[in-house]
C-alpha positions as CSV (number, residue, x, y, z in Angstrom):
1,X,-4.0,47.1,-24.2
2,X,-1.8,50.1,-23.8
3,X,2.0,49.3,-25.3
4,X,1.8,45.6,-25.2
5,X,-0.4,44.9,-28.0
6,X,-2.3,42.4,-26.1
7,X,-5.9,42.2,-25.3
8,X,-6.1,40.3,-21.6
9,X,-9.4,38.1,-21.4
10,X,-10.5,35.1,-19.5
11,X,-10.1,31.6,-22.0
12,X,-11.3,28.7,-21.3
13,X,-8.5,27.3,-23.7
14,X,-5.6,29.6,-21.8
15,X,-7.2,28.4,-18.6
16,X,-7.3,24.4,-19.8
17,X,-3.6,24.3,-20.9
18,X,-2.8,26.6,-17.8
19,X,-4.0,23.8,-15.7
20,X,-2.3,21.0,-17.7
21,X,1.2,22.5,-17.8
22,X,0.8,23.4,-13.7
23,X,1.8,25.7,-11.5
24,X,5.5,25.6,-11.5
25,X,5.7,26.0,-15.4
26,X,3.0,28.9,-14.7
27,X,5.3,30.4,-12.9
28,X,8.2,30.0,-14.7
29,X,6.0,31.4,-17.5
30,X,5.2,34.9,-15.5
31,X,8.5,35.6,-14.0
32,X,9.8,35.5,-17.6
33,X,6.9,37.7,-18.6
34,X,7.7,40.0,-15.7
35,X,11.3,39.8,-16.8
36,X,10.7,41.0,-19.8
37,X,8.3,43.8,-19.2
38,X,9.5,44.7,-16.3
39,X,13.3,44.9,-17.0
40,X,14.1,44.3,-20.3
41,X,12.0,46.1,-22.2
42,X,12.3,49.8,-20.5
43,X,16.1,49.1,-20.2
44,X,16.3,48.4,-23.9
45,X,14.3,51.5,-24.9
46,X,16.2,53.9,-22.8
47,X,19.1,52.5,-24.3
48,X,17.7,53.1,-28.0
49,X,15.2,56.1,-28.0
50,X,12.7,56.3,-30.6
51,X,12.8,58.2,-33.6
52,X,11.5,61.6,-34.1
53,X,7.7,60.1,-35.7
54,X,7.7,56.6,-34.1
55,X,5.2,56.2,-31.3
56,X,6.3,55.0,-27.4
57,X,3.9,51.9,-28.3
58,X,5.4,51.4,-31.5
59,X,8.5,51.3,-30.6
60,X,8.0,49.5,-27.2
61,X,7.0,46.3,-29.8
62,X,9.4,47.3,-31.7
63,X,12.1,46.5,-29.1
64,X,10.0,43.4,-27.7
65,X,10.1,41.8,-31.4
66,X,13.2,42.2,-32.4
67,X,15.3,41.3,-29.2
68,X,13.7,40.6,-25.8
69,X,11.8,37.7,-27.7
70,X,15.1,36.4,-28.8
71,X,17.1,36.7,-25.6
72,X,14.1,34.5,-24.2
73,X,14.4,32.3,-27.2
74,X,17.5,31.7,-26.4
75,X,17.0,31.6,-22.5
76,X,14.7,28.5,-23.4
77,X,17.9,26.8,-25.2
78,X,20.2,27.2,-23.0
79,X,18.0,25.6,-20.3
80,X,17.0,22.3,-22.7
81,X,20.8,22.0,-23.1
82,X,21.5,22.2,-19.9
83,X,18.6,19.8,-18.9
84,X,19.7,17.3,-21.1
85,X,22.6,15.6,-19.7
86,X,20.3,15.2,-16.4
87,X,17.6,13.4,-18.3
88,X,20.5,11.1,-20.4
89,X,21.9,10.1,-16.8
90,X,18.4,9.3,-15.7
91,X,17.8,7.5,-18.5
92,X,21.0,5.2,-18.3
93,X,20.4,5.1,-14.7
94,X,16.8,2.8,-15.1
95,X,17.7,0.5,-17.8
């Protein structure tokens, strides 16, 4: 469990939709996570150190909730916007 709040077990549910959304989104969906984790997060909290009674997990989430969620947020937009005008073109393009 350690910082990330998150308790990692086998679902048959996680497994289902893993299956149905395929590899590539899979992927797409870990190297975010590894993004994230990885890079965001510990160059976020050394950027903003935690106050003096504030755990290291506490404020690990802290920093996850309240901006590396949102740059992904906003990661996500900007690719559906940028997605868009490929699917209008193949749209037009088979009517």
């Amino acid at each position: 469990m350690a910082s990330s709040g998150y308790n990692v077990a086998w679902s048959l549910a996680l497994l289902g939709a893993g299956h149905l959304v395929g590899l590539s989104v899979g992927m797409a969906m870990l190297t975010g996570l590894v993004i994230s984790w990885v890079i965001a997060v510990p160059i976020l909290t050394s950027m903003q150190p935690a106050a003096d009674a504030v755990t290291l997990a506490a404020h690990t989430l802290a920093i996850w909730r309240t901006q590396v969620r949102f740059i992904g947020a906003g990661a996500i937009a900007v690719a559906a916007i940028y997605t868009l005008p490929g699917l209008r073109s193949r749209w037009w393009a088979g009517s």
